[in-house]
C-alpha positions in Angstrom: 8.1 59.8 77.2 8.5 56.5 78.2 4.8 55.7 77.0 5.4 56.9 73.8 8.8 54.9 73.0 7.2 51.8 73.6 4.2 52.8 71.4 7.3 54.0 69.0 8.7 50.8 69.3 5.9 48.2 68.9 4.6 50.2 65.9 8.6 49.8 64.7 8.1 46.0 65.5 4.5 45.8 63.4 6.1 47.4 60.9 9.3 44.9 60.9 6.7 42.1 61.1 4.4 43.1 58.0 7.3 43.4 56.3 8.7 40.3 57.2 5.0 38.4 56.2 5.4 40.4 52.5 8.8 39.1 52.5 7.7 36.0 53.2 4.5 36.0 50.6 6.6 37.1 47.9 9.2 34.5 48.1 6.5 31.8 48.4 5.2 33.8 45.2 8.2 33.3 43.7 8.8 29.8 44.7 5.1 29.1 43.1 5.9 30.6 40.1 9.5 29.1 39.6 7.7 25.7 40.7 5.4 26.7 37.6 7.4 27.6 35.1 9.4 24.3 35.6 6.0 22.4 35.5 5.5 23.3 32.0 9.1 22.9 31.1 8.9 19.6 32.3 5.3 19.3 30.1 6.6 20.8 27.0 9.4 18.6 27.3 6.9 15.8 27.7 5.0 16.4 25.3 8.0 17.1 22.5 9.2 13.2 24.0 5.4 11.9 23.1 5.5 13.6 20.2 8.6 12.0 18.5 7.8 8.8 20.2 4.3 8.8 18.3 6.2 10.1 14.9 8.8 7.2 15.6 5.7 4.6 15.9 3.9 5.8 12.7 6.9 6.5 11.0 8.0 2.5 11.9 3.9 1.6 11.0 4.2 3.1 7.6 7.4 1.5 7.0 6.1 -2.0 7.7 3.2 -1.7 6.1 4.8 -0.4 2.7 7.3 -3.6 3.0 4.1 -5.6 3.2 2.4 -4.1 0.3 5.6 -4.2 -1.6 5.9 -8.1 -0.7 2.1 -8.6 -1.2 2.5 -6.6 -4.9 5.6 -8.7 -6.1 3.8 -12.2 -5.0 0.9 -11.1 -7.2 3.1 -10.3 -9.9 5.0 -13.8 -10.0 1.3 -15.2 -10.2 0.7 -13.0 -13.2 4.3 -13.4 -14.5 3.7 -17.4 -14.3 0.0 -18.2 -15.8 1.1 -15.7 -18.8 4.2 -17.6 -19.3 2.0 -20.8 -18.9 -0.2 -19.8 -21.3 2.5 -19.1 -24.1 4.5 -22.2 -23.3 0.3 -24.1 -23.5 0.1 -22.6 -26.8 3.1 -23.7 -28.3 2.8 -27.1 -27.2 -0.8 -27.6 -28.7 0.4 -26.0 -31.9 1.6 -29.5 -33.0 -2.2 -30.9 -32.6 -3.4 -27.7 -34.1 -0.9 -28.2 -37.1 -1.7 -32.0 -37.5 -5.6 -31.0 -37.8 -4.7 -28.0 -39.9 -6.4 -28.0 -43.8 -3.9 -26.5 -45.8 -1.2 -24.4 -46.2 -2.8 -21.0 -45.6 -4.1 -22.1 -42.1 -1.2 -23.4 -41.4 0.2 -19.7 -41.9 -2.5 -18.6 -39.8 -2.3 -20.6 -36.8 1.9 -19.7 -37.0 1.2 -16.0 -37.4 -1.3 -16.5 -34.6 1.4 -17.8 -31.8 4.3 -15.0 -32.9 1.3 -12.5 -31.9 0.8 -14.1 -28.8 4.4 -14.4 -28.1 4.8 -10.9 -28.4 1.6 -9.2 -26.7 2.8 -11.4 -24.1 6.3 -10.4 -23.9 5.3 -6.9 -24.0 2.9 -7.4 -21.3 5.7 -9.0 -18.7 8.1 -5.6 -20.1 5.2 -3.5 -18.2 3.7 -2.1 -21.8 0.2 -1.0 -20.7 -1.4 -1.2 -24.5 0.0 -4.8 -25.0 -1.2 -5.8 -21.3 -5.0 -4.9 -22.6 -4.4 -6.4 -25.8 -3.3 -9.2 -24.8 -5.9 -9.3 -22.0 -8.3 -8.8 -24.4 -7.1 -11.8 -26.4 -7.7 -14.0 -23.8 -11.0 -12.8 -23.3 -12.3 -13.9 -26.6 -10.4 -17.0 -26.7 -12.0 -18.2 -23.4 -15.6 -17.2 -24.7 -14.8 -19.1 -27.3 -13.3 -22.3 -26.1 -16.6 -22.3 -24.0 -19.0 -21.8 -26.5 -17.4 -24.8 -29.0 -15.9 -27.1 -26.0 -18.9 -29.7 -26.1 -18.9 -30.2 -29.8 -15.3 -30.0 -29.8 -15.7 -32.9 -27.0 -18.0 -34.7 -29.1 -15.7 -34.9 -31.6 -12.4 -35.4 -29.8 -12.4 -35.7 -26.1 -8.5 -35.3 -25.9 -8.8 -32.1 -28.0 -11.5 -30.9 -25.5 -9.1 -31.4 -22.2 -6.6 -29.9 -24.2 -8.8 -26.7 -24.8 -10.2 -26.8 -21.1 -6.6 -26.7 -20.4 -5.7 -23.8 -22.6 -9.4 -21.9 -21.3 -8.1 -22.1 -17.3 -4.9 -20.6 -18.0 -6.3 -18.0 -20.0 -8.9 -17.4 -17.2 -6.1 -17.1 -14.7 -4.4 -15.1 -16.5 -7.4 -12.5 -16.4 -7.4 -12.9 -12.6 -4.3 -12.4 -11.4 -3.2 -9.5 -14.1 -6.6 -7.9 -13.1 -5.6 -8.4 -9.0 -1.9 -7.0 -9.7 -4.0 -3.8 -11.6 -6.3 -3.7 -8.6 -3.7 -3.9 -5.5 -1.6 -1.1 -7.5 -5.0 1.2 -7.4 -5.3 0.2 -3.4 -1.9 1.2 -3.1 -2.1 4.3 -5.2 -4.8 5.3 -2.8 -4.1 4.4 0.3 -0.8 6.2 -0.1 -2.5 9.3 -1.2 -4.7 9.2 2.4 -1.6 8.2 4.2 0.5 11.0 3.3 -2.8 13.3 3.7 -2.8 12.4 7.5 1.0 13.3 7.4 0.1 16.5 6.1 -2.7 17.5 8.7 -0.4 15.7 11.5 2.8 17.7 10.6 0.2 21.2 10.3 0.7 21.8 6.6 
């Protein structure tokens, strides 16, 4: 009898000690898994931080790069805004020369009629009118072909009259330049703004 209570009570004792090492495993099980769980809480919460702090950055990038273009477009424009204004200001102060070498009443009509045009395409084109801007773009085109083509004689004859068409041939020419730089850096922007909000698109999963 006394045998078999100590067998009865070592096999209690295994029993109380397995059950103690399962006790044991599962709480280090569940320590492991709460340790887990708040590793990827901590992740996702890193990763939502990264997140906004990247959307912040591009968000700020974007921002400063639009105030560039913006500043960039309205520089161009004053350069466009100022040679067309030079040229109509250029054309109404050789129109005394051109009057004085002028044969007549009817080209005198002409050469007035002439300037009002001018004056007008070119207000229209600093309103923003997209049908005057190529008109009168196109009038500057043929004037500075030309100016070029009759310059020499023209020098020949008078040189003051040929520096005064040289004159009125470089404005006209810059004209074409910068009106055709405002036209292109609106197309850049037009496109680049299509491709950036593109990337916002695929960034944001829509």
């Amino acid at each position: 009898m006394l045998v078999s209570g100590k067998c009865v009570g070592r096999t209690f004792d295994s029993a109380l000690a397995i059950k103690g090492w399962f006790g044991r495993r599962r709480q280090r099980e569940d320590t492991t898994k709460a340790g887990n769980a708040a590793g990827r809480h901590e992740m996702k919460e890193s990763h939502g931080r990264m997140h906004q702090l990247a959307n912040g950055l591009a968000l700020r990038s974007h921002a400063s790069n639009e105030e560039y273009r913006n500043a960039r477009l309205r520089r161009l424009r004053q350069y466009s805004v100022a040679s067309i204004s030079f040229v109509v200001g250029w054309s109404f102060v050789i129109c005394w020369w051109e009057l004085a070498a002028a044969n007549g009443l009817t080209q005198v009509a002409a050469l007035i009629f002439s300037k009002l045009i001018l004056f007008g395409l070119a207000t229209f084109t600093l309103r923003g009118s997209s049908i005057a801007t190529c008109v009168f773009l196109g009038v500057c085109l043929i004037s500075v072909f030309a100016i070029l083509s009759e310059i020499g004689q023209e020098y020949a004859y008078s040189p003051g009259f040929a520096i005064l068409s040289a004159i009125e041939c470089s404005a006209k020419m810059a004209v074409l330049i910068s009106v055709g730089r405002v036209a292109h850096f609106r197309a850049m922007m037009r496109t680049s703004g299509a491709g950036e909000s593109r990337c916002r698109n695929v960034r944001n999963g829509r």
